[in-house]
N, C-alpha and C positions, 0 to 999 in steps of 0.2 A: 291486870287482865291480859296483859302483855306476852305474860310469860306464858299464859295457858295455850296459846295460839304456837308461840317458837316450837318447831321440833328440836326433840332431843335426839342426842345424838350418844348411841350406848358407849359406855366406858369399858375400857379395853380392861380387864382384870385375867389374870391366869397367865395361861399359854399363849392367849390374843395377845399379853402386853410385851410380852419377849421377842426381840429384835427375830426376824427371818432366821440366821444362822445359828440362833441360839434354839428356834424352832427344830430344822434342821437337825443338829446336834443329836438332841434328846430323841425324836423322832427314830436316826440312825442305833441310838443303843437299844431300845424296844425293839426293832429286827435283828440286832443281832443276840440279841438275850433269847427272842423268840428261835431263830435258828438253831441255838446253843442248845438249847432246850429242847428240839426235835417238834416242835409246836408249830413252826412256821410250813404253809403249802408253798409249795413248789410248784407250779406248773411244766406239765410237758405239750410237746408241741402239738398233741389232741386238742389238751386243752385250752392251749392261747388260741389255738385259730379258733374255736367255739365262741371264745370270748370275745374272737376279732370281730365273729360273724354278727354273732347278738346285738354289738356296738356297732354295727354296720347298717343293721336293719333300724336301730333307735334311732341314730341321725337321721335316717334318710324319711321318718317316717311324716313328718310334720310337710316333707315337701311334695308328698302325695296324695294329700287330703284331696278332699271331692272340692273345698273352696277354693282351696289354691289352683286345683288342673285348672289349664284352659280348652280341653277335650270335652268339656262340656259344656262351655258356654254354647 
């Protein structure tokens, strides 16, 4: 009955079990197979700031809630 209670804990198989740099590695040849291949985007500087902005508004949005102000207690 013991065992039904432990949490398990998932086993690393695939990609999960490959050391960081060997992540890494592999990782690295798909962008560049992807670039070779004209498949990969590129961003220009339109659209990194859009993307900055986007990511900008997502952080910040959790610290603006009506709970968290204190402008309204």
């Amino acid at each position: 009955m013991t065992e039904l209670n432990q949490a398990k804990t998932p086993s690393k198989r695939g990609f999960a079990s490959m050391d960081p740099q060997r992540q890494r590695e592999i990782a690295s040849l798909g962008g560049k197979a992807a670039h070779a291949s004209g498949k990969a985007h590129e961003f220009n500087s339109a659209e990194a700031r859009e993307a900055g902005r986007k990511g900008g508004r997502a952080g910040r949005r959790n610290a603006q809630s009506p709970s968290n102000s204190a402008s309204e207690s």
